[in-house]
Legacy VTK file of the C-alpha trace (Angstrom):
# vtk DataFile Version 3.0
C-alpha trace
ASCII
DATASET POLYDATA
POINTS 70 float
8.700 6.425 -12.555
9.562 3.069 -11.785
12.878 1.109 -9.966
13.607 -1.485 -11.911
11.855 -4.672 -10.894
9.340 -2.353 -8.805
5.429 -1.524 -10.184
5.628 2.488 -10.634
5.115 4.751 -8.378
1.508 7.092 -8.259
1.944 10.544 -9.785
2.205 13.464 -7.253
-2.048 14.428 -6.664
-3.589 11.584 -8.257
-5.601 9.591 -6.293
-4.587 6.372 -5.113
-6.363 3.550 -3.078
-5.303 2.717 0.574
-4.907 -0.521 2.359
-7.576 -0.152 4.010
-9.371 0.869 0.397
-10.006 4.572 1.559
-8.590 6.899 -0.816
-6.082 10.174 -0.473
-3.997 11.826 -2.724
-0.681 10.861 -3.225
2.074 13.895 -2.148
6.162 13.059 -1.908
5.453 11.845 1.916
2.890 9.301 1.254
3.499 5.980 3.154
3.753 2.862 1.064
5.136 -0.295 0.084
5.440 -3.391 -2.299
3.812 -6.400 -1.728
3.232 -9.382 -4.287
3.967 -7.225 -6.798
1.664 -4.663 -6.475
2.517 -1.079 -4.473
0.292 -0.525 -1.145
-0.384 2.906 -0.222
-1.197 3.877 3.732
-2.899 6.566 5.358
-0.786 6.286 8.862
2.723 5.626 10.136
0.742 2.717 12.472
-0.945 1.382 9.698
2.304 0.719 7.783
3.908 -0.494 11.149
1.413 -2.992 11.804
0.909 -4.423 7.573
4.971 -4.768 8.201
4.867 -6.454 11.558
1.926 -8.734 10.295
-0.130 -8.213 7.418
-2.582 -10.569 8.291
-3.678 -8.516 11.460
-3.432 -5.374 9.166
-6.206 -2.575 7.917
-5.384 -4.698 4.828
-6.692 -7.866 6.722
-10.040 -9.195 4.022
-8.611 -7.393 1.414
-8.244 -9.992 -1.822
-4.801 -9.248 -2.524
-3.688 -10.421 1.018
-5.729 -13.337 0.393
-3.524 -14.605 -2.891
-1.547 -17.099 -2.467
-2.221 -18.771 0.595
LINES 1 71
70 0 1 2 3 4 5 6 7 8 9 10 11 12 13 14 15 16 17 18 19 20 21 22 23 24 25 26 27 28 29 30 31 32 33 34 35 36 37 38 39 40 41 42 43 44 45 46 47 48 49 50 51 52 53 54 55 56 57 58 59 60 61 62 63 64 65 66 67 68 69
C-alpha cells in the first residue's frame, strides 16, 4: 500500500535492497525513507541518521540514484 503521492511500500518478508545495496527482509520496523521518488530502505538507526544529515557522506554515497540530478 501506497500514500498518495508516495512509491509503495515493500510487503512484510520480501526482500528489499538497502542503501548500502545489502539486502534484509522487510518486517513493520524496517527503517526507510523517500528520496527522488524512489523509497530507501536501511539496515541501522545511524545509517538513516547520517543519509538524513547528509546523503552525500552516506552508506548510499556512489550509489547511482544519489548521483541523479546533480
Amino acid at each position: 500500500m501506497s500514500v498518495a503521492g508516495q512509491p509503495p511500500i515493500a510487503n512484510l518478508g520480501s526482500v528489499v535492497t538497502t542503501a548500502c545495496r545489502g539486502f534484509i527482509h522487510f518486517e513493520a520496523a524496517t527503517l526507510h525513507t523517500v528520496y527522488r521518488g524512489r523509497r530507501i530502505y536501511f539496515c541501522l538507526p545511524a545509517c538513516l541518521k547520517t543519509f538524513q544529515d547528509d546523503p552525500k557522506i552516506s552508506c548510499m554515497a556512489g550509489n547511482p540514484l544519489l548521483e541523479q540530478g546533480e
